[in-house]
C-alpha positions in Angstrom: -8.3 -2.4 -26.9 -8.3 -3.8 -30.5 -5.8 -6.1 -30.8 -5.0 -6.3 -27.1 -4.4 -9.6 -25.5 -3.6 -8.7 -22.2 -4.4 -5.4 -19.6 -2.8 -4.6 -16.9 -4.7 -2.2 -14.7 -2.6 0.3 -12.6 -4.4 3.5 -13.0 -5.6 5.0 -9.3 -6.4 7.6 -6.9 -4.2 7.2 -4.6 -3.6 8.7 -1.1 -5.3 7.3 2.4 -5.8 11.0 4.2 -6.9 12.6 1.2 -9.6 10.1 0.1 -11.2 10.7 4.0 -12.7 13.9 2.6 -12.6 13.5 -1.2 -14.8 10.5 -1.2 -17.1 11.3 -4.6 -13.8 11.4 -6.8 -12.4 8.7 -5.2 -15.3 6.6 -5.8 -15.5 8.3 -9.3 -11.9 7.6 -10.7 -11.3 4.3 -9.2 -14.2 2.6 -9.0 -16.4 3.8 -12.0 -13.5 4.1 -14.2 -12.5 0.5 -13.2 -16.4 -0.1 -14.4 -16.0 1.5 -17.3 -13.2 -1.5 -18.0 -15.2 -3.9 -16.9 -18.1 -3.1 -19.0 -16.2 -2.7 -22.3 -14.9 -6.3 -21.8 -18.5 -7.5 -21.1 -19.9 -6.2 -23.9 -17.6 -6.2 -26.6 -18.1 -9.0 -28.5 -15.0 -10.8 -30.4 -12.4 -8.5 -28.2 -8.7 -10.7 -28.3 -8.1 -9.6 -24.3 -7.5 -13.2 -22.8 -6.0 -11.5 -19.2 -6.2 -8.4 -16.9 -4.1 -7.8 -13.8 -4.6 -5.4 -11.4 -2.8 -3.7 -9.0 -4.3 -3.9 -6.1 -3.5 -3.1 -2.6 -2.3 -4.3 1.0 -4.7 -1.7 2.7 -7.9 -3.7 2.1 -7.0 -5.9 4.8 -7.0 -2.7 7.3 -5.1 -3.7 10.2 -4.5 -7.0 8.6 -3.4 -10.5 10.9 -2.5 -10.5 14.4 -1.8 -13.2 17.0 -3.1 -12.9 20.5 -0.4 -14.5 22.8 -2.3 -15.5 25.4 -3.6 -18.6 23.4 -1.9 -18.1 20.0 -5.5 -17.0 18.2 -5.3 -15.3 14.9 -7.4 -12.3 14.9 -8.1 -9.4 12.4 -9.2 -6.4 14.9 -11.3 -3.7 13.2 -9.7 -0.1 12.5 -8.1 1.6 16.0 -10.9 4.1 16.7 -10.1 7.3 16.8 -10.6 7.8 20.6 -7.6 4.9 20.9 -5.7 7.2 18.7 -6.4 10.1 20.6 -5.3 8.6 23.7 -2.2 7.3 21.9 -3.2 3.8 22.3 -1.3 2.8 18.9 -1.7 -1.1 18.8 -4.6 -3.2 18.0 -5.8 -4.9 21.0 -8.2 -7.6 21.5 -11.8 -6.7 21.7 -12.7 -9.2 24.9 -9.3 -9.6 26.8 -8.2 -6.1 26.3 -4.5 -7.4 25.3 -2.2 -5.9 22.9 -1.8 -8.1 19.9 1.1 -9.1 18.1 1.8 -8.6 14.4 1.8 -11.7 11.8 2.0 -11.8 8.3 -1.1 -11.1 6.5 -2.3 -14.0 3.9 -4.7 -13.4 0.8 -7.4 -15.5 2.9 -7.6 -13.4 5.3 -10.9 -10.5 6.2 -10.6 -8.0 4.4 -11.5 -4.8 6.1 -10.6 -1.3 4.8 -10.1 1.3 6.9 -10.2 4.2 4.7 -12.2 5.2 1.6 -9.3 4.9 -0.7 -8.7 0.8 0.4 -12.3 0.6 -0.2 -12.2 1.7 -3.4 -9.5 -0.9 -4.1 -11.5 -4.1 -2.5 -13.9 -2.5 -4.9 -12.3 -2.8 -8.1 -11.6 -6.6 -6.9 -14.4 -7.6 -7.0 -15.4 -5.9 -10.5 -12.6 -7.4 -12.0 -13.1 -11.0 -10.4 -16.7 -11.2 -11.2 -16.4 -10.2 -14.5 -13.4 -11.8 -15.5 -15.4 -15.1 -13.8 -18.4 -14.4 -15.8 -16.7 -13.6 -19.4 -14.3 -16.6 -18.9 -11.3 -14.0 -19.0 -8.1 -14.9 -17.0 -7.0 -12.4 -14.2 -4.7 -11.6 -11.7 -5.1 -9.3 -8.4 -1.6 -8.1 -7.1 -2.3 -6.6 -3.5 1.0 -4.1 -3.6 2.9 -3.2 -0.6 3.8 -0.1 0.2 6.2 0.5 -3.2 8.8 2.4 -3.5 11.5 3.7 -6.0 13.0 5.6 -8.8 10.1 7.2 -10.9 8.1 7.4 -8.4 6.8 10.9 -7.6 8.4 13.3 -5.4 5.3 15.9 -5.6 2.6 14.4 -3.3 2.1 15.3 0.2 -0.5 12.6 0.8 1.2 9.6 -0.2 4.9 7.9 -0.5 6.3 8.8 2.6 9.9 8.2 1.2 9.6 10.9 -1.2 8.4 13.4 1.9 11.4 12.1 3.5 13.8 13.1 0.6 13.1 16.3 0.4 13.3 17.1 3.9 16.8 15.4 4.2 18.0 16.9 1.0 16.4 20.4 2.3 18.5 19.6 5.7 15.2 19.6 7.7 13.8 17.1 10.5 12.0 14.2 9.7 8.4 14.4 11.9 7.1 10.6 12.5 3.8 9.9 13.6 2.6 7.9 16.8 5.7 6.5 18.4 7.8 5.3 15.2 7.3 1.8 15.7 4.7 1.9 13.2 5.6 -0.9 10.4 5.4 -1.2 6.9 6.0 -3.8 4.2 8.7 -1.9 1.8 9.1 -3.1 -1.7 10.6 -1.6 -4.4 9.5 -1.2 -8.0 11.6 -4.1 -9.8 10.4 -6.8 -7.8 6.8 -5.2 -8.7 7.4 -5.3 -11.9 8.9 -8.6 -12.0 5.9 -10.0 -10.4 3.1 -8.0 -13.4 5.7 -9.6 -15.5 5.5 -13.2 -14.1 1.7 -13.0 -14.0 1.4 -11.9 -17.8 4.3 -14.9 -19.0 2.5 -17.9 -17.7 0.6 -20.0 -19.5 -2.7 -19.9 -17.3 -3.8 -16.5 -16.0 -3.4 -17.1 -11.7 -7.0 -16.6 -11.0 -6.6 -15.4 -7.5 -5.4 -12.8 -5.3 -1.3 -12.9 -4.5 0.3 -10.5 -2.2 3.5 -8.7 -3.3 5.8 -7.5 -0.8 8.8 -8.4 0.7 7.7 -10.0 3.7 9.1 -8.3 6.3 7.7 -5.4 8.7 10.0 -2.2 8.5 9.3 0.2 11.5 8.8 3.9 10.1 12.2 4.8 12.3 13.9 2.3 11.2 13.4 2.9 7.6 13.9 6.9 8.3 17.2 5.9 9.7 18.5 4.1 6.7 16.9 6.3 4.1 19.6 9.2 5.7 22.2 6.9 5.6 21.7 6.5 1.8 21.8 10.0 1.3 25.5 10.0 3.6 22.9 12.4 6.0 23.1 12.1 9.9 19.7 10.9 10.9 17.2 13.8 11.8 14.4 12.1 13.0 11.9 13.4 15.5 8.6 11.5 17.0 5.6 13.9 17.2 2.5 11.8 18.9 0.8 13.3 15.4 -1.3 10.7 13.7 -3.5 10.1 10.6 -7.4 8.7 10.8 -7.6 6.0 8.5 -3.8 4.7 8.7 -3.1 1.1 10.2 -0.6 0.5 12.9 1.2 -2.4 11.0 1.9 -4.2 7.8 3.9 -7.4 7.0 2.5 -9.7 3.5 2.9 -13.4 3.8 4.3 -13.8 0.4 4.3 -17.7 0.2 1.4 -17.7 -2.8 3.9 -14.9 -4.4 6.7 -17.9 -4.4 3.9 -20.9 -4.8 2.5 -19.2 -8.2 4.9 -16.9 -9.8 7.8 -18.6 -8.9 9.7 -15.3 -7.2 11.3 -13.8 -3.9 12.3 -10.6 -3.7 15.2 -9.7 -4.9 16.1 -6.1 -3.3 16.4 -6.0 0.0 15.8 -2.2 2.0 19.0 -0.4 2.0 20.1 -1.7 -1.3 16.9 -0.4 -2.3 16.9 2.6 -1.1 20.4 3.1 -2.4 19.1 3.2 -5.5 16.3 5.5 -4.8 18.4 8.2 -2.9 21.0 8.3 -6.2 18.1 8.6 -8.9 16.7 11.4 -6.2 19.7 13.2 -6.4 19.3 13.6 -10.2 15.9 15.3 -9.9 14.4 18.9 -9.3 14.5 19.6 -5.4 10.7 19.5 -4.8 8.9 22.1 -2.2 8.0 20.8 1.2 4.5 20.9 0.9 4.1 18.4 4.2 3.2 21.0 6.4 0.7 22.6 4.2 -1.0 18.7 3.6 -1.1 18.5 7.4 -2.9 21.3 8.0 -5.4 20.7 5.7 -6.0 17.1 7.5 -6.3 18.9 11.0 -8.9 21.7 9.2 -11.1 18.3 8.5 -10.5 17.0 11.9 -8.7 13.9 9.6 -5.9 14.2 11.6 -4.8 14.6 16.1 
């Protein structure tokens, strides 16, 4: 890092089903290599880094905000068990009434509580970073990512990215299987408005100091977003709802994204199916992965990791 006046810390495991049973190298790469950071910066004397961002992630809220309607409360429920799951009880209900609750965007202030090893790792390299940086006087910045998507990304992985599982089995002609009813949601951004928020983060003059979601802000149903990603390939949608699901995955996710506006100064800028317009014609330029979906799954049910 000689010479270095600013980090930017993207390096990760990644992958919610697989960290359920790989939990030492989880916990090895992400959070003792984030260590490893840490520690060079707290012991380095005369070093010229003045910043570090890191790319954090929306899962350490777990379920994340909801609203019960029966008196407008804002709740964060703890992880669906999996005998809810089993039962195909999909949404979050309230722990004393019983009632289903209703999604709300979720802010930077609210409890964090991961529901898989891999989020857990990530609220772990949070804190490093913030106490450190604290401590050393160094600026910092914690991006808590939606789920990102776009060209570069990898096409390889089974376990995570579920639009590059999706592209392959619409350029392969094949089905695409969706878990619990389809109505789960996520918050879809793609990589330039990512990027344009590291790049806001590292251009002011005063490191942010705080936590700032990035996202789009708006909850994207799994169908929904399986639907348009075949329109962008000119497919006819092949979607089909199995009742499968994943321990460790949350029902919905939507980011508040005001701070995101309030301190960098940005909104996204690409919206879904422009988005993924752009994903499904830098696809079509690349190797035609295998479908190794089936062969991740099974390995899930072998651990009992997935019903």
């Amino acid at each position: 890092m000689d010479g270095i006046e600013a980090i930017v810390h993207l390096a990760s495991e990644t992958g919610t089903g697989q960290s359920m049973y790989e939990i030492s190298r989880y916990a090895q790469e992400n959070v003792q290599g984030t260590a490893e950071l840490m520690q060079v910066l707290a012991t380095t004397p005369g070093h010229a880094v003045q910043r570090v961002l890191l790319a954090s992630s929306r899962s350490v809220y777990g379920e994340g905000a909801y609203l019960r309607a029966s008196d407008g409360q804002r709740l964060t429920p703890a992880a669906r068990s999996a005998a809810a799951l089993k039962s195909h009880q999909w949404d979050p209900t309230c722990p004393d009434s019983g009632e289903v609750l209703q999604l709300v965007a979720t802010r930077e202030e609210d409890r964090t509580a991961p529901s898989s090893i891999y989020a857990a790792t990530k609220l772990m390299q949070e804190d490093l970073l913030r106490i450190t940086c604290d401590s050393t006087g160094i600026g910092y910045g914690i991006l808590r990512l939606q789920n990102v998507y776009g060209e570069g990304q990898s096409l390889k992985n089974p376990y995570t990215g579920i639009l590059s599982i999706f592209s392959t089995k619409i350029r392969r002609g094949l089905e695409l299987p969706i878990f619990e009813d389809g109505l789960e949601s996520r918050d879809f951004v793609h990589v330039s408005d990512v990027a344009a928020a590291f790049a806001a983060a590292l251009a002011r003059p005063k490191a942010p100091d705080t936590v700032i979601n990035v996202g789009s802000g708006r909850a994207t149903s799994v169908l929904e977003m399986a639907t348009a990603l075949a329109r962008a390939f000119d497919a006819t949608p092949n979607t089909r709802i199995t009742g499968e699901y994943r321990l460790g995955d949350i029902r919905h996710n939507a980011a508040d994204i005001t701070r995101l506006h309030d301190v960098l100064g940005l909104e996204p800028q690409i919206d879904l199916q422009q988005g993924l317009n752009r994903f499904a014609t830098w696809v079509q330029d690349q190797p035609l992965p295998e479908d190794l979906l089936a062969q991740a799954n099974a390995e899930l049910k072998a651990r009992n990791m997935m019903g």
